[in-house]
Legacy VTK file of the C-alpha trace (Angstrom):
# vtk DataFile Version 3.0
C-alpha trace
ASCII
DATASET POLYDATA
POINTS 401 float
182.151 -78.173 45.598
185.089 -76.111 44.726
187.170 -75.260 41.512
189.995 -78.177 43.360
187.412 -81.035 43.547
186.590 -80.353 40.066
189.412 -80.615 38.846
190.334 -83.483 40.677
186.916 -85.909 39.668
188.055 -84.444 35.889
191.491 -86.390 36.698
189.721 -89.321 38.262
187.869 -89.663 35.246
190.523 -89.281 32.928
192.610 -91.994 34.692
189.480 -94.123 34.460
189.238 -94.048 30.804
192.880 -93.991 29.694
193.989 -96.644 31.989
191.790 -98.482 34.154
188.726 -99.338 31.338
191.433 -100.862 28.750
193.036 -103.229 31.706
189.791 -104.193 32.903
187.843 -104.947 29.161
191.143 -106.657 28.369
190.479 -110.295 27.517
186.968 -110.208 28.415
184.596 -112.089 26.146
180.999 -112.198 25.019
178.824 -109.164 25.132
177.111 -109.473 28.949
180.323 -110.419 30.284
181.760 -107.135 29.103
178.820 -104.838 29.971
179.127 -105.996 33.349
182.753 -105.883 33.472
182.546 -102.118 32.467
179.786 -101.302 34.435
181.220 -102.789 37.894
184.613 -100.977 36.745
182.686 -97.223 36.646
180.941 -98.087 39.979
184.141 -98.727 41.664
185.946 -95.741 40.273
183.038 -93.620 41.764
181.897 -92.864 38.443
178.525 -94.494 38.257
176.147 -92.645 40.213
177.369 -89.189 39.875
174.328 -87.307 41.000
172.960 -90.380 43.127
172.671 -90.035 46.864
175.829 -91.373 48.688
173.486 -93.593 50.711
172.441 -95.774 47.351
175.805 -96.103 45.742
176.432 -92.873 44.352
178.297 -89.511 44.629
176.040 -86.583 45.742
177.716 -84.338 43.194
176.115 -81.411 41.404
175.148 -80.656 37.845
179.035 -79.229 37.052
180.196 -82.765 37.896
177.907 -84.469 35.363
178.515 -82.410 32.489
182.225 -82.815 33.552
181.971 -86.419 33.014
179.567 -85.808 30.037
182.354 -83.850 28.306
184.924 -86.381 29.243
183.461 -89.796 28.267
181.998 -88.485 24.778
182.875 -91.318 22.436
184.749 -93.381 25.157
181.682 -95.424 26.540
181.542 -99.121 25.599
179.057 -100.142 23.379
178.072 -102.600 25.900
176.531 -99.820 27.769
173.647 -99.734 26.103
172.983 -103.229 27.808
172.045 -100.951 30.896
170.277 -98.085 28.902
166.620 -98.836 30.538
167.857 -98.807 33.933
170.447 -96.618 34.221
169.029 -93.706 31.831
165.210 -94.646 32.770
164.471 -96.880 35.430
166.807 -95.947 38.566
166.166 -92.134 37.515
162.594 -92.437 38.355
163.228 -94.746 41.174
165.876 -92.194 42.364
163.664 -89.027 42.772
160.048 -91.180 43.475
160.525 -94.399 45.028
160.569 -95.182 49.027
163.646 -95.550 51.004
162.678 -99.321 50.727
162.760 -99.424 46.994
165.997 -97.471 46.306
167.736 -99.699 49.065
166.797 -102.805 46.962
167.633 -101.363 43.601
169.581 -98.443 43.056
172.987 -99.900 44.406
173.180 -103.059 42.169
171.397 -100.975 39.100
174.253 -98.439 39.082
176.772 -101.368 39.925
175.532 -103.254 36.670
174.138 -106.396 38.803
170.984 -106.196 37.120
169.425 -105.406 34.042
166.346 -103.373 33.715
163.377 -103.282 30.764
160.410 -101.015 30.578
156.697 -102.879 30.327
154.744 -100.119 28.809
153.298 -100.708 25.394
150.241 -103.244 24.772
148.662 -104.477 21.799
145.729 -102.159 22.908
147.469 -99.712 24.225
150.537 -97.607 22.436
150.276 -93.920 21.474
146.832 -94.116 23.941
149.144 -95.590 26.231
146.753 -94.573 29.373
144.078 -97.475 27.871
146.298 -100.219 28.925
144.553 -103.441 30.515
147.297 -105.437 32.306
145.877 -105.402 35.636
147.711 -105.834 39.113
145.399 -106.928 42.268
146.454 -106.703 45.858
147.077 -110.417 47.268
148.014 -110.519 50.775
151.528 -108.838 50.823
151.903 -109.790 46.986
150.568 -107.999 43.731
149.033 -110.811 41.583
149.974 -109.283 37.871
148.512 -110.346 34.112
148.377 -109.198 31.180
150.382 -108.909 27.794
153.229 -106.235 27.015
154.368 -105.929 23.474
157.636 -104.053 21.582
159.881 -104.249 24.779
163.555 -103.711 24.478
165.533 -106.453 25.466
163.469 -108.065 27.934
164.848 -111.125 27.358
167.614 -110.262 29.109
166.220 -108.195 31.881
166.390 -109.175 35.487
163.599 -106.381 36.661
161.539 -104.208 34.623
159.578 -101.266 35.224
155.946 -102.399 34.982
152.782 -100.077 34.376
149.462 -102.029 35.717
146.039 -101.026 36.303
145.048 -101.189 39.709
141.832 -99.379 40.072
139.558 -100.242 36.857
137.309 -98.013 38.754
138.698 -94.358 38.266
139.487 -92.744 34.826
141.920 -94.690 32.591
144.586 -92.082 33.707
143.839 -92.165 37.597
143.618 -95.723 38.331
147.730 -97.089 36.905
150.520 -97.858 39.126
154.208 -98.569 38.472
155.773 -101.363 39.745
159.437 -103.679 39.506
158.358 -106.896 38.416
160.859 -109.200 38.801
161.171 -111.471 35.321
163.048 -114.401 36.195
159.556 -116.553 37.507
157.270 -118.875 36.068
154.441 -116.103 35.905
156.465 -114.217 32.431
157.296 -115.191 29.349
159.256 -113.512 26.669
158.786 -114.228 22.844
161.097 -112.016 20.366
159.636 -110.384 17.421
161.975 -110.402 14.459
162.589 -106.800 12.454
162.935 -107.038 9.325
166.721 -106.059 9.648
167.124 -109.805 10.708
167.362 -108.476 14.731
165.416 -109.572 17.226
165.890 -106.217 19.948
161.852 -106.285 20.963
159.988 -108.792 22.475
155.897 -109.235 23.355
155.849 -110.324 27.076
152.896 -112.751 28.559
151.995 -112.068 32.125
150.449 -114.904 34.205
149.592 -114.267 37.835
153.213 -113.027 37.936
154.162 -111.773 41.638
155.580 -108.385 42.961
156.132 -107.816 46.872
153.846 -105.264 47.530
156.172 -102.586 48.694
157.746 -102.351 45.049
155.446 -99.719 43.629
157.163 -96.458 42.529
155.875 -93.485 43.548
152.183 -93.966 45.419
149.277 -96.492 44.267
147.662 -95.519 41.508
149.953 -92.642 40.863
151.597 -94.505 37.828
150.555 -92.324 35.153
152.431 -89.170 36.586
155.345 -91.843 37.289
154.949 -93.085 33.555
155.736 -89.269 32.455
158.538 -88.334 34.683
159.803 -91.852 33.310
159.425 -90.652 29.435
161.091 -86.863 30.003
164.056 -89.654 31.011
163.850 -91.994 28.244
164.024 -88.704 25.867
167.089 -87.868 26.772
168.751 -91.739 27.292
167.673 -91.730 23.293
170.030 -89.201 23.025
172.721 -90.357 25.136
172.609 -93.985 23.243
173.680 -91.735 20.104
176.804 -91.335 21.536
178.445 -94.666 22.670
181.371 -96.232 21.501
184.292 -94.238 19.529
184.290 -92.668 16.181
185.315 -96.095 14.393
182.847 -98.193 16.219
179.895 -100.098 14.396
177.190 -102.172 15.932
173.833 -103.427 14.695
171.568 -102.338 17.997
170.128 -99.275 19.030
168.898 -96.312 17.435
171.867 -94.486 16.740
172.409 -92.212 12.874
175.219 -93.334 11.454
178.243 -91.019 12.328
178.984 -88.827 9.370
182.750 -89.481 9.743
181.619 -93.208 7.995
179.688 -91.643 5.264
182.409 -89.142 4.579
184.755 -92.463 4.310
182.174 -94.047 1.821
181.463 -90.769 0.125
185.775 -91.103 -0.533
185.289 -94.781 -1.279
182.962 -94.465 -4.271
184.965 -91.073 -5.115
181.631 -89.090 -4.725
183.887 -86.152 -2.279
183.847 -83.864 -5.746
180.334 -84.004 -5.659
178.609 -80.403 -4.928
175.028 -82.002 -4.358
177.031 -84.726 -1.908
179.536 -82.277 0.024
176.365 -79.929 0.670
174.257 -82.998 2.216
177.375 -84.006 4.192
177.602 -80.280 5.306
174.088 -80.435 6.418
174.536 -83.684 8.493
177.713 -82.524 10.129
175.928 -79.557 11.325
172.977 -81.515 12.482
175.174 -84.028 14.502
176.798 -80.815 16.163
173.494 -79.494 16.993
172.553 -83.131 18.533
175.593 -82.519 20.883
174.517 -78.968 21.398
170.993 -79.761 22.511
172.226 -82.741 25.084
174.656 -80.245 26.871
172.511 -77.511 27.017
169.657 -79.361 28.450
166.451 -78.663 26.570
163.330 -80.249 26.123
163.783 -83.734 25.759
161.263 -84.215 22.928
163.291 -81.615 20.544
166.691 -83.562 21.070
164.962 -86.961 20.115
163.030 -85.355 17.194
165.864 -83.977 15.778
167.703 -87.369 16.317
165.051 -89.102 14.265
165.372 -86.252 11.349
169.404 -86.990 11.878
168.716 -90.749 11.598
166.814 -90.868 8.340
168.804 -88.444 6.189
171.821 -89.957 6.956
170.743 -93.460 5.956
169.042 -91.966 2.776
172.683 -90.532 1.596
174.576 -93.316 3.171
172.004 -95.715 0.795
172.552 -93.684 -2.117
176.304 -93.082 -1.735
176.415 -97.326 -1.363
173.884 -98.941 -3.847
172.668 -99.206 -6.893
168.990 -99.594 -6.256
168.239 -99.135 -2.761
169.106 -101.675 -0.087
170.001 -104.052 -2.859
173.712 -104.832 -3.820
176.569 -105.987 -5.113
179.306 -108.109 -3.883
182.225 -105.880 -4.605
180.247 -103.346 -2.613
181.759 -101.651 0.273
180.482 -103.323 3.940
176.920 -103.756 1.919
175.364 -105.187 4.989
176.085 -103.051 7.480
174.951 -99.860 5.775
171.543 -102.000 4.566
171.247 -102.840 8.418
171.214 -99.007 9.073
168.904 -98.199 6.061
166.329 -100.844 7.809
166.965 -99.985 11.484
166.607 -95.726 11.171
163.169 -96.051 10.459
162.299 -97.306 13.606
163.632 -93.808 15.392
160.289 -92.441 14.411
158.558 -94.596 16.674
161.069 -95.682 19.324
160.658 -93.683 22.397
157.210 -92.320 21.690
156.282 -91.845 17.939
157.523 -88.265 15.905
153.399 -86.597 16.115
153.435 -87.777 20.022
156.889 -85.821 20.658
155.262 -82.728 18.577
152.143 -82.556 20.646
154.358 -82.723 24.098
156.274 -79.817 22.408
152.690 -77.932 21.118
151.232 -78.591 24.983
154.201 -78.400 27.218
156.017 -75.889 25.649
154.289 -73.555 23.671
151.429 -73.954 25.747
149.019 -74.640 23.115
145.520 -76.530 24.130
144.986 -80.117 24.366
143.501 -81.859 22.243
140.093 -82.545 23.300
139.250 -85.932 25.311
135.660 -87.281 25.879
136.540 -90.429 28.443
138.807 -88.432 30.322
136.504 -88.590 33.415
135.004 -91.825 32.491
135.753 -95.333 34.869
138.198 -97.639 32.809
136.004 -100.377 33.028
133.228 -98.510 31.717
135.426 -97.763 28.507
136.216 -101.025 27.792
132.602 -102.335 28.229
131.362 -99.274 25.652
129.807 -97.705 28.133
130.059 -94.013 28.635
129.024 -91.720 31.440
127.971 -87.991 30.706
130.853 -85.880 31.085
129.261 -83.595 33.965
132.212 -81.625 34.859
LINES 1 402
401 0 1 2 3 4 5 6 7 8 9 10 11 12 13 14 15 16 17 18 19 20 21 22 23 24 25 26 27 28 29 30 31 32 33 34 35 36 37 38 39 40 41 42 43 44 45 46 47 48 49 50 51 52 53 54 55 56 57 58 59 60 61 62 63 64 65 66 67 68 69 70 71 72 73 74 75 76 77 78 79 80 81 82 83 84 85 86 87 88 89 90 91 92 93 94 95 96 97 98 99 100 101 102 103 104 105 106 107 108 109 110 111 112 113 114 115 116 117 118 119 120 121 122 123 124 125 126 127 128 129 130 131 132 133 134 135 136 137 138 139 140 141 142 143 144 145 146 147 148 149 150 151 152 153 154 155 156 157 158 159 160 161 162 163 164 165 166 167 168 169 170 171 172 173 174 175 176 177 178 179 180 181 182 183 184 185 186 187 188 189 190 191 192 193 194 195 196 197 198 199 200 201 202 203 204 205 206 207 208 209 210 211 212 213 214 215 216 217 218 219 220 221 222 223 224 225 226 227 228 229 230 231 232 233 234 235 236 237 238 239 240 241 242 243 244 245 246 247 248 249 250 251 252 253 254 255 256 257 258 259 260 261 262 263 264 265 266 267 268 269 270 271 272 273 274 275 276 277 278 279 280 281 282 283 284 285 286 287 288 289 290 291 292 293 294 295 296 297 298 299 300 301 302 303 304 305 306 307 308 309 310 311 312 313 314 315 316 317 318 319 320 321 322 323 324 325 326 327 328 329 330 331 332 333 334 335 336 337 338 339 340 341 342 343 344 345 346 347 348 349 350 351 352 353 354 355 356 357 358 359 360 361 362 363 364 365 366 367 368 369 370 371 372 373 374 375 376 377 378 379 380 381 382 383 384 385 386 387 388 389 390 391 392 393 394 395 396 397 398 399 400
């Protein structure tokens, strides 16, 4: 594309955000209603599939265009976005670059559009960091997969319209070998959702029962029993959505959700509040988290590793709510009435402890980084060559190879 298209989509997008977002959000009530509001807006401004295939909705526009619109919607994005995170940072990526020309057909186009919502069935109660041993199995039924099983910690599933399912299809090869990834569709008999309260008072996870639930049998991502390389390419994406969820919303924005550090530009207004600025231990620790929120812009632009923008996220998270508790309470998360917003600052002294695990835990991130990019050795594995339903019977064939 040349210099004049650029500049032109960075004028389209302008436009879009100075004029067209305000008129549309205007008057628009209840959180849904606005996320799809917002959502159908981009699409029809050409701004929500900027690297999609013209054929499913979206642009065909290189990497420059991207980072164009990267640059220009910093701190502009709705809130509400984050409605869509699963699907539009997740989901439809992996469906974009793996799925058939059947499956994108069906989903990319209302995904990017904001017509449906998308959650990711991935964690068990038997299976989380060992995510490979789950046991919710899929079995061919006609032209239907017949899915149960149990899915635990999922983000706003209650919600969700689809969700990105990883089944076992073949207990008969290696836990690894024998997974596929399907859409499940949730709105049928065959799923039920049950929140599971934090102890910030939130309920943003849910533990999902499977019952004979169906899935046409063309909606498998990538090939049968494939899923586990799907399951990664789908992680290097969630990585860097983690990041992107950082930055929703403008500078004054607050919102209990997410996994986003509190922006320093509200700790440097308590910091002035309790009249702490003076402070030389306080101004250094401010100095320090400035930085590291620069950096956290740095390493999304300049497209690194996924695993060392999230990790660094997570260090980001904590040590902000450690001096925004200090800065705001007298003991902890306990306080005072005259205190300053008290709840919303306990809320993010509760909620940044779950960045260590959202996402993939902080040791899981460290060994991708040790294997994939240092190139250090894997840690050994006995059962990598043994039949799933050998392992979960406790028996074990010699290792031969």
């Amino acid at each position: 594309m040349s210099e004049d298209s650029l500049s032109e989509f960075r004028t389209r997008a302008e436009r879009f955000f100075d004029s067209t977002l305000p008129a549309v959000l205007d008057g628009v009530d209840g959180h849904r209603n606005r996320a799809r509001a917002w959502r159908g807006a981009l699409y029809e401004a050409g701004l929500a599939g900027i690297d999609y295939p013209i054929e499913y909705g979206g642009l065909g526009l290189g990497s420059e265009f991207k980072a164009a619109y990267t640059e220009i919607s910093a701190g502009r994005v709705p809130t509400e976005e984050g409605t869509f995170g699963i699907g539009i940072g997740m989901g439809l990526p992996t469906l974009r670059d793996h799925g058939t020309h059947e499956v994108k057909d069906r989903f990319l186009e209302p995904g990017l559009r904001g017509d449906e919502i998308w959650c990711q069935l991935y964690s068990e109660p038997g299976a989380g960091s060992d995510l490979a041993s789950l046991s919710t199995r899929a079995v061919l039924d006609g032209d239907e997969w017949v899915v149960t099983g149990q899915k635990v910690w999922t983000s706003g599933a209650q919600g969700a319209d689809v969700a990105i399912l990883l089944a076992r299809t073949d207990p008969s090869a290696p836990k690894h070998r024998g997974i596929s990834m399907l859409a499940l569709p949730m709105n049928q008999d065959g799923v039920t959702v049950r929140p599971l309260r934090q102890m910030t008072g939130e309920a943003e996870f849910n533990e999902v029962f499977i019952d004979e639930a169906r899935i046409p049998r063309d909606w498998v991502i990538g090939e049968v029993n494939d899923g586990w390389r799907m399951a990664v390419a789908l992680l290097a994406h969630e990585r860097v959505q983690t990041g992107v969820s950082s930055t929703l919303g403008d500078a004054t924005s607050r919102s209990k959700a997410g996994r986003a550090p509190i922006r320093v530009s509200e700790i440097i207004k308590l910091a002035g509040t309790q009249r702490r600025l003076d402070d030389a231990e306080v101004r250094q620790e401010l100095a320090r988290l400035y930085s590291n929120e620069e950096i956290i812009g740095y390493l999304r632009r300049m497209g690194c590793h996924p695993s060392i923008g999230k990790l660094w996220r997570t260090i980001q998270g904590r040590a902000a709510a450690n001096l925004a508790g200090r800065l705001q309470f007298r003991a902890g998360p306990a306080w005072d009435e005259g205190d300053i917003d008290p709840d919303w600052f306990a809320f993010q002294m509760l909620n940044c402890r779950g960045m260590s695990l959202g996402g993939g835990t902080d040791e899981i991130q460290k060994n991708t980084l040790g294997e994939r990019v240092l190139g250090l050795p894997r840690e050994p594995a006995i059962d990598k060559d043994v039949a799933f339903r050998d392992l979960r019977t406790g028996t074990r064939r010699p290792n031969n190879g």
